[in-house]
Structure formats: C-alpha cells, structure tokens
C-alpha positions as YAML, in Angstrom:
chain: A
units: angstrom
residues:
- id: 1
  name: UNK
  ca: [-15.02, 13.40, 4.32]
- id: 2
  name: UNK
  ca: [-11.30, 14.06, 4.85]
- id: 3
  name: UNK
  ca: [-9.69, 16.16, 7.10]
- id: 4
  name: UNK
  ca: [-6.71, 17.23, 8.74]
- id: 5
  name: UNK
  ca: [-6.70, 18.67, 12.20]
- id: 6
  name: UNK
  ca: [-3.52, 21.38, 13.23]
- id: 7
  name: UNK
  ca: [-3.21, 22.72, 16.63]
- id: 8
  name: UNK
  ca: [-0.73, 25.41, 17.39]
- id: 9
  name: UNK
  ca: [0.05, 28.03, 20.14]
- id: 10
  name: UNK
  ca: [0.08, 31.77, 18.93]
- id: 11
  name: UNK
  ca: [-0.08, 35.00, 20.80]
- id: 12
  name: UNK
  ca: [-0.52, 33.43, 24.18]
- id: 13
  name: UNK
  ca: [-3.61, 30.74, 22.79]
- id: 14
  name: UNK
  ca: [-4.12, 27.58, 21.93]
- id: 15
  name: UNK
  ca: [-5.44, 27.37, 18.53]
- id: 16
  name: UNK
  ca: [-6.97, 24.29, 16.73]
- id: 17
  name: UNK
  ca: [-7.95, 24.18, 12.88]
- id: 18
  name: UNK
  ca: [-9.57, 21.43, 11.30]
- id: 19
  name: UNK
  ca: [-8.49, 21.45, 7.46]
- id: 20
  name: UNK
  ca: [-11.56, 19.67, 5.39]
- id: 21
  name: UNK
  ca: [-10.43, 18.46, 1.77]
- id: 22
  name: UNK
  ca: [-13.35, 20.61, 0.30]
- id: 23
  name: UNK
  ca: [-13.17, 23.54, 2.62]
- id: 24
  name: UNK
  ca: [-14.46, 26.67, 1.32]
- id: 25
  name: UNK
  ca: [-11.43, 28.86, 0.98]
- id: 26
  name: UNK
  ca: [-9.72, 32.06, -1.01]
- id: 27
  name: UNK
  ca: [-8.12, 29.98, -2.79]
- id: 28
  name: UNK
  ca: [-10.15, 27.10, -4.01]
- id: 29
  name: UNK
  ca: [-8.95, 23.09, -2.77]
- id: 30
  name: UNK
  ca: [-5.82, 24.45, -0.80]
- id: 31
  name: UNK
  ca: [-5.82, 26.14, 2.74]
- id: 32
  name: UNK
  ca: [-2.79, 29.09, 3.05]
- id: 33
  name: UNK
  ca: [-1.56, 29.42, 6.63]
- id: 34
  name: UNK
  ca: [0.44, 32.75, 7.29]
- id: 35
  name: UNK
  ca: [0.27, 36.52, 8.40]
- id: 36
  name: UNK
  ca: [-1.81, 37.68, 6.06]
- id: 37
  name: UNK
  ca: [-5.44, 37.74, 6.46]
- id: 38
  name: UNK
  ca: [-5.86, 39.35, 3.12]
- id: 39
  name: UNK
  ca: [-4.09, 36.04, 1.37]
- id: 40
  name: UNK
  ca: [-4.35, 33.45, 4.19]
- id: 41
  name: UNK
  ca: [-7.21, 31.14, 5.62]
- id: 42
  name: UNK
  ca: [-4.92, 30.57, 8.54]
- id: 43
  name: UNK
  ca: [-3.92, 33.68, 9.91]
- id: 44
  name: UNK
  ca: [-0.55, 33.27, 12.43]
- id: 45
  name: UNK
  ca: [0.28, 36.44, 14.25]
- id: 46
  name: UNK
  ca: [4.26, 35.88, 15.01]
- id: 47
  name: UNK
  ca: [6.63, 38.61, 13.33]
- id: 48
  name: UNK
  ca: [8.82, 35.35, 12.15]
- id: 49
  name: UNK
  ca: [5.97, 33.77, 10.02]
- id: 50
  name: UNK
  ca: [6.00, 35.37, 6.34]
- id: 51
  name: UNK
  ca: [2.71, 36.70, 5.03]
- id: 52
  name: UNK
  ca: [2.00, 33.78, 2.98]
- id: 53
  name: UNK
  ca: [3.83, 30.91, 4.31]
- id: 54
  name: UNK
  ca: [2.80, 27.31, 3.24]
- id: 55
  name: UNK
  ca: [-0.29, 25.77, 1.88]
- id: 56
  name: UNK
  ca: [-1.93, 22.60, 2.88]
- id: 57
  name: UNK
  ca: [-4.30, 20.54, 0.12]
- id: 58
  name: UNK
  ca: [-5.92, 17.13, -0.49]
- id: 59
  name: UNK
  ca: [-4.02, 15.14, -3.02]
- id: 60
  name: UNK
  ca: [-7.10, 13.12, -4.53]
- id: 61
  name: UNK
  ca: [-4.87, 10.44, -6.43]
- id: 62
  name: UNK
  ca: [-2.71, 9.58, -3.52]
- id: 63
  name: UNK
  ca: [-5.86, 10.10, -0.77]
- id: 64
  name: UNK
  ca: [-3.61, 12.47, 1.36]
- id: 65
  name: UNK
  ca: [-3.01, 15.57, 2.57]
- id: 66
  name: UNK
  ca: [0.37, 17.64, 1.62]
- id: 67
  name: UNK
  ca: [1.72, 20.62, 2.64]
- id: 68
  name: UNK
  ca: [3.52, 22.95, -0.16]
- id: 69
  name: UNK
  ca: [5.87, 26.19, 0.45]
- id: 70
  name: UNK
  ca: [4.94, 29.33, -1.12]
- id: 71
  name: UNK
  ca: [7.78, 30.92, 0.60]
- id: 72
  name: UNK
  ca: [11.48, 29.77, -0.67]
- id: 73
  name: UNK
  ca: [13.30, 32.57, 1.53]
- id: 74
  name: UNK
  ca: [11.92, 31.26, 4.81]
- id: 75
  name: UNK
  ca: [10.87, 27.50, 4.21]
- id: 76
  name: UNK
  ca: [8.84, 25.65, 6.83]
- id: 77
  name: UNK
  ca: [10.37, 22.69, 8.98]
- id: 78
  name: UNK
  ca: [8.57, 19.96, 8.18]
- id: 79
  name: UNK
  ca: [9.13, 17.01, 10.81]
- id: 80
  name: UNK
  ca: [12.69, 18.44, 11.19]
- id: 81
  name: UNK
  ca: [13.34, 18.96, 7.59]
- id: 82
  name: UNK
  ca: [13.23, 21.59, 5.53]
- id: 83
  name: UNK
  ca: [10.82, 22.16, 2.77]
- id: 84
  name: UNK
  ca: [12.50, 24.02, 0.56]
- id: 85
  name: UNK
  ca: [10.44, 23.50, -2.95]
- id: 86
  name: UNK
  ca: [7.32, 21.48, -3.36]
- id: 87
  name: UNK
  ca: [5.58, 18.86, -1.43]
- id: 88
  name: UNK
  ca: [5.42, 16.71, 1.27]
- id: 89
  name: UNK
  ca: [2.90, 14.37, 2.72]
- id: 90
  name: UNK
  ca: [1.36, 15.31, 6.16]
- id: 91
  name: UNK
  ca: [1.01, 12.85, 8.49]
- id: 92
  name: UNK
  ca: [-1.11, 12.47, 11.98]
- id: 93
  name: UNK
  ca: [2.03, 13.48, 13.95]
- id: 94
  name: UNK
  ca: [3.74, 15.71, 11.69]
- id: 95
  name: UNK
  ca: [5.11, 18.65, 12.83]
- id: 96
  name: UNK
  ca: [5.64, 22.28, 10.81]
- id: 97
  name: UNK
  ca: [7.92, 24.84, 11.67]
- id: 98
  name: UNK
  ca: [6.86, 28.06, 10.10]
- id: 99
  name: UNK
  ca: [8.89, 30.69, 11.64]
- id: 100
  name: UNK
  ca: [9.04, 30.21, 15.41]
- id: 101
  name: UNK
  ca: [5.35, 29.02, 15.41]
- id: 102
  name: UNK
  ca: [5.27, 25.24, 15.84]
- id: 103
  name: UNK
  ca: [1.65, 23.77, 14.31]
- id: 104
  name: UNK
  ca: [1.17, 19.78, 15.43]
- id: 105
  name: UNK
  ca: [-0.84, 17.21, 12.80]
- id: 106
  name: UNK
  ca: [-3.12, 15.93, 15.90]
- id: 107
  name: UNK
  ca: [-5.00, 14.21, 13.50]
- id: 108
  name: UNK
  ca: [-6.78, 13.17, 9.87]
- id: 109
  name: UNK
  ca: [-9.70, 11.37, 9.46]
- id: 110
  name: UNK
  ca: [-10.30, 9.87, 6.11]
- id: 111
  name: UNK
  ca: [-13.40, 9.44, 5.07]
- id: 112
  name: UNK
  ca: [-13.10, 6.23, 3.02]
- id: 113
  name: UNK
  ca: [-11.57, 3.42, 5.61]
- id: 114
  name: UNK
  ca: [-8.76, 1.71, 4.11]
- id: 115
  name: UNK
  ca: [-9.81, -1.67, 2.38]
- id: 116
  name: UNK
  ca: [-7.55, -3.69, 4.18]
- id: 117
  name: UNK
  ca: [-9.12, -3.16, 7.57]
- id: 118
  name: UNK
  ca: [-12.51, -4.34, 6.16]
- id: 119
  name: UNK
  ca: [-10.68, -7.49, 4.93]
- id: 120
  name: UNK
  ca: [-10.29, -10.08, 8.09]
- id: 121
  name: UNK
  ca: [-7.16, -11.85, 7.90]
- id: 122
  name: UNK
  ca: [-6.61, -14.63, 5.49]
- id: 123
  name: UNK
  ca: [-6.46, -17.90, 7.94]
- id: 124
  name: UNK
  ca: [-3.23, -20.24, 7.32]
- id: 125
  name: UNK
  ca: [-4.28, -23.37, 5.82]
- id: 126
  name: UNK
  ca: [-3.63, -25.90, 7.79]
- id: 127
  name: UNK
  ca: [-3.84, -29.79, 6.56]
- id: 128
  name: UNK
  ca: [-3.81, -29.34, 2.79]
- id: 129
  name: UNK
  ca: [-0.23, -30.33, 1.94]
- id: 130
  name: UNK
  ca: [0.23, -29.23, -1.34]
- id: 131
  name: UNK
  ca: [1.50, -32.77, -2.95]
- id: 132
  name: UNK
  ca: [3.37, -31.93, -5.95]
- id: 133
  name: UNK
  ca: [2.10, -33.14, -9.09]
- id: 134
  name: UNK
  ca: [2.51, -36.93, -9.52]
- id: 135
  name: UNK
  ca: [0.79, -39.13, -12.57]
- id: 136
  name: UNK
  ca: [-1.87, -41.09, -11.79]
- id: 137
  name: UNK
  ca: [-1.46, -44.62, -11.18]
- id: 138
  name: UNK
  ca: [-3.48, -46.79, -14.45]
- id: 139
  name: UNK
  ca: [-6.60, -48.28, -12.74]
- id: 140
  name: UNK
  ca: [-6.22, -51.84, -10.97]
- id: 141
  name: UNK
  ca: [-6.63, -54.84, -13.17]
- id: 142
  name: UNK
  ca: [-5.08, -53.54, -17.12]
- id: 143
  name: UNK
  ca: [-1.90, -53.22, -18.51]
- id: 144
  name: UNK
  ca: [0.88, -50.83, -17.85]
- id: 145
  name: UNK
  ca: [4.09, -50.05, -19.15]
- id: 146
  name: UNK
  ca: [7.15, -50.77, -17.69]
- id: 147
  name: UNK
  ca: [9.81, -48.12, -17.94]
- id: 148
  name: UNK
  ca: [12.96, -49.83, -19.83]
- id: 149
  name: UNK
  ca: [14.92, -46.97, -17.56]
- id: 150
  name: UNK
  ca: [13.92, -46.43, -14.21]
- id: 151
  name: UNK
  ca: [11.05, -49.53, -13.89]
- id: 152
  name: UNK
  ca: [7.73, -47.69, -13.03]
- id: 153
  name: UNK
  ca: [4.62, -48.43, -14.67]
- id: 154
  name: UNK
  ca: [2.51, -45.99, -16.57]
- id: 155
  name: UNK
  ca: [-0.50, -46.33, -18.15]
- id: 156
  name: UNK
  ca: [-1.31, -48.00, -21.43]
- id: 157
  name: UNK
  ca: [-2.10, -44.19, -23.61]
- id: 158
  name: UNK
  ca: [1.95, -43.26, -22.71]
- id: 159
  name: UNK
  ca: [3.21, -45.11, -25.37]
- id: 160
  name: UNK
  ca: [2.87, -42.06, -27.44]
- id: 161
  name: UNK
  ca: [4.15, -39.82, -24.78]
- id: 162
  name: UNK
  ca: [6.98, -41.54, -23.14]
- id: 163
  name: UNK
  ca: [7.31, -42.63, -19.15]
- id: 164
  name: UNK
  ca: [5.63, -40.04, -16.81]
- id: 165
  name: UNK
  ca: [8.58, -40.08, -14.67]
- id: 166
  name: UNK
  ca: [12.01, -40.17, -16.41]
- id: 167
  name: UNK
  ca: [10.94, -39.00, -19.66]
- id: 168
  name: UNK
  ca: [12.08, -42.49, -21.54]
- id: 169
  name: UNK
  ca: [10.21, -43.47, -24.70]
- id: 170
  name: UNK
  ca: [8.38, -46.51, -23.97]
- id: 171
  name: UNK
  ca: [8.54, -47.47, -27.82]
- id: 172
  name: UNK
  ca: [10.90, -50.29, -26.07]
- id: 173
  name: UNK
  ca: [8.66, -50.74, -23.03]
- id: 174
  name: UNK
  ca: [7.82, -54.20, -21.45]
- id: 175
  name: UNK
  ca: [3.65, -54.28, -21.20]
- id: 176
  name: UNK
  ca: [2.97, -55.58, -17.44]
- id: 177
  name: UNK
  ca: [-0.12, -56.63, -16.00]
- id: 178
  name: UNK
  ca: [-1.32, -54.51, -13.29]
- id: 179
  name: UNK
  ca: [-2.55, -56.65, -10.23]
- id: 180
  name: UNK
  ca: [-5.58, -55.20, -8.92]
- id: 181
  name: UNK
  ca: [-5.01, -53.23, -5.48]
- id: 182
  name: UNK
  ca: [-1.71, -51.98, -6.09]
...
C-alpha cells in the first residue's frame, strides 16, 4: 500500500497525516488540504491558508504521489518553488508552503519495492577476454590456401569466399600443405 506521511505545526500542535493512495475521502483518489472542513480532508486553521488550497493524489502510471494547486491566487511553495498551475511530484523531504503553514514530506512508503533492489548486483566478469572474432585455423595435416596478398593460410572451402583475413580472392591462391601441430 502507498502512502505519504505530512507533518506540520498549526495552532500551537504538532500535526502528522498519513496520506494512503486509496484513502477514503470527499473527493474520491485525491486528499484536499486547506481551511475548509466542508471541502477539505486536511483541515489547516491559519488565516493565510485559502479554504481549499492544494490537493495531494497517487499518480498510478508514474507510482508517485503529486501535489496539485486548486488555488492560482495564493499558490503553495513547493520545495522553494512556486506551484502556480498543475503538478509536481512529492518527494520524502519535500516541503509545501501553503500560506504561512509549512507541511514536511517525512516520508512514503511504497508498497511495491523497486525491482532493482531485489536484483543483486551484476558481478564484473573477470577472465573471459572477449577475443575478437578470428577464423579458425584448417585442422592439422590438409591443405590450405595461401593468401597471394598478405600470406596466411585458410582453409580449403575459401576458395569460393576469398582469404578470411584481407579479403583477396584466392582464385590465384598457392594450395600449401598444412604440417600437423601448427
């Protein structure tokens, strides 16, 4: 289950709300914090705060919480900026202005842990050198042939394809025997 903890310090007492993504509330999926109790499901009793302030909701797509403003003539502070018109993402730390009533983010709890904690770190590899791609070399003891360009063997069912290494056609090829072992 996810939820969103605010604390905040009104009319001489510390409050603390805990903001669930499906909490029952006037208006269904979104909590309204402000002076009116009639409108609000977070009632704050400071002249400054309007009578319906800001709402805070569970974005299900992005797996956050957000705050919005309902109130364009008196915008909260969000973290120090203003949020004039829509949304912003609320964060364990986040602070909101609404008025001269301060409310902290102490804290959200997510009820689906991240993947990527449940993942342990991928180990380096160590000892596998990648080697890049080379041909392989025709089996000891049959016949090769010889690049007419740059000299290196390759096997016998080239001559169609040309030397592994340069490219060359080995139409012109010399055919070498290849000495077991090498």
């Amino acid at each position: 289950m996810n939820a969103l903890t605010l604390q905040w310090h009104d009319a001489g007492q510390d409050k603390t709300q805990n903001i669930y993504e499906q909490q029952p509330s006037q208006n269904h999926g979104t909590v309204r914090i402000g002076r009116d109790p009639l409108r609000c499901d977070i009632v704050l009793s400071h002249p400054t705060v309007s009578g319906l302030h800001v709402e805070i909701f569970f974005h299900h797509q992005q797996q956050r919480f957000y705050i919005r403003n309902l109130r364009s003539q008196n915008p909260p502070v969000v973290d120090g900026r203003q949020l004039v018109q829509g949304e912003m993402p609320l964060i364990e730390g986040t602070s909101i202005s609404l008025g001269q009533i301060k409310l902290d983010v102490t804290g959200i709890s997510t009820g689906s842990i991240p993947a990527t904690i449940l993942l342990p770190p991928h180990p380096l590899v160590h000892g596998h050198h990648h080697h890049p791609s080379t041909p392989p070399a025709p089996p000891p003891g049959v016949y090769g042939l010889k690049c007419p360009k740059c000299h290196k063997v390759s096997p016998g069912e080239n001559l169609q394809i040309g030397c592994h290494w340069c490219g060359t056609s080995l139409a012109a090829a010399v055919s070498v025997l290849v000495a077991p072992g090498t």
